[in-house]
C-alpha positions in Angstrom: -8.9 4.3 -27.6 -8.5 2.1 -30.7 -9.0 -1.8 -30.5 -5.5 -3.3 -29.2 -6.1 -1.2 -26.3 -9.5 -2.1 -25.8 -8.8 -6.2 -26.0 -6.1 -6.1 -23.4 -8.7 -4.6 -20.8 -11.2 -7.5 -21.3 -11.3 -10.3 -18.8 -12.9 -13.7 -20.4 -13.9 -15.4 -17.5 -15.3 -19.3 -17.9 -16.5 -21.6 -16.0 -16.8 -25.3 -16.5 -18.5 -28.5 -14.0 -17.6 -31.7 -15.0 -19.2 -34.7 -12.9 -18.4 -38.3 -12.0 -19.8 -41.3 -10.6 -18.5 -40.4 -7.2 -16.3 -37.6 -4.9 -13.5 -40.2 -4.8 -13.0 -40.2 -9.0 -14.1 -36.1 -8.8 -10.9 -35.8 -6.2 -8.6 -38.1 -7.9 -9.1 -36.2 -10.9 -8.5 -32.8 -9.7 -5.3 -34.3 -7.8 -3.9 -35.5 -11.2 -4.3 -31.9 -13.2 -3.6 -29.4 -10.0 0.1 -29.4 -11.1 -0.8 -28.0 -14.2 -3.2 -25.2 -12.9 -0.3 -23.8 -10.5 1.6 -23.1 -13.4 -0.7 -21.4 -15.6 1.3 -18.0 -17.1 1.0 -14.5 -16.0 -2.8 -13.0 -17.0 -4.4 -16.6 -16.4 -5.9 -17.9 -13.5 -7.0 -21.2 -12.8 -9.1 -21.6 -9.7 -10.7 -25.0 -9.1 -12.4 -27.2 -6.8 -14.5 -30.5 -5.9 -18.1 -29.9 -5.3 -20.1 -33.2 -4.5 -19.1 -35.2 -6.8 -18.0 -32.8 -9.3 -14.7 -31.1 -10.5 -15.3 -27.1 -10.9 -12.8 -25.2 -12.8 -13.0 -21.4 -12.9 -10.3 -19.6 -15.7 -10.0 -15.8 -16.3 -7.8 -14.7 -18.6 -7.2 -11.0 -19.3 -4.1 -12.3 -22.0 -7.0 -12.8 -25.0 -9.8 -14.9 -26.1 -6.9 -17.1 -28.0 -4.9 -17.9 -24.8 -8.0 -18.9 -22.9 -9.2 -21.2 -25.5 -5.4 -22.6 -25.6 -5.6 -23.1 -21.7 -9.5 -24.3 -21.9 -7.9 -26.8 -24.5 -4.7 -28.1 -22.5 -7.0 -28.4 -19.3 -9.4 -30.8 -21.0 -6.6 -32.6 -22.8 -4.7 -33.0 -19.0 -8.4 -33.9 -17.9 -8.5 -37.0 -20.6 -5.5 -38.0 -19.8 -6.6 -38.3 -16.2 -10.0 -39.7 -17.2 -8.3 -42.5 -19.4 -5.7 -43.6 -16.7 -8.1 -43.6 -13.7 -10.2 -46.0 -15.8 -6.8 -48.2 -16.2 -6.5 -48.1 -12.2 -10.4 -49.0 -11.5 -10.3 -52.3 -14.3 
């Protein structure tokens, strides 16, 4: 088996907790980047949820460690985004 073959069986699983002040923000949040996780390509997959006040993302990719740092990457940039206009909302 030589290396190619070896790094297409791999599944990178990570999982990340991010909290807020409250279950409302943790909900609104999640609400704001769930488009984005239906849509994720063919060897990722996105499972996340709202835990207390918390949003829990779960990604496995079996595509290579460079596509799941390129999802990791556009999840926390669609996560800003959300951050920064729910901020706009609340002042």
């Amino acid at each position: 088996m030589n290396l190619s073959e070896t790094r297409e069986k791999l599944e990178f699983i990570v999982e990340i907790k991010i909290n807020y002040p409250d279950k409302a923000s943790a909900e609104s949040i999640l609400k704001a980047i769930s488009p984005d996780n239906r849509s994720a390509p063919p060897g990722i997959e996105i499972k996340s949820e709202v835990s207390k006040n918390a949003v829990k993302l779960s990604i496995s990719c079996v595509k290579g460690l460079g596509s799941l740092i390129s999802t990791i990457d556009d999840l926390l940039s669609c996560i800003q985004i959300a951050e920064k206009a729910l901020k706009g909302i609340i002042n």
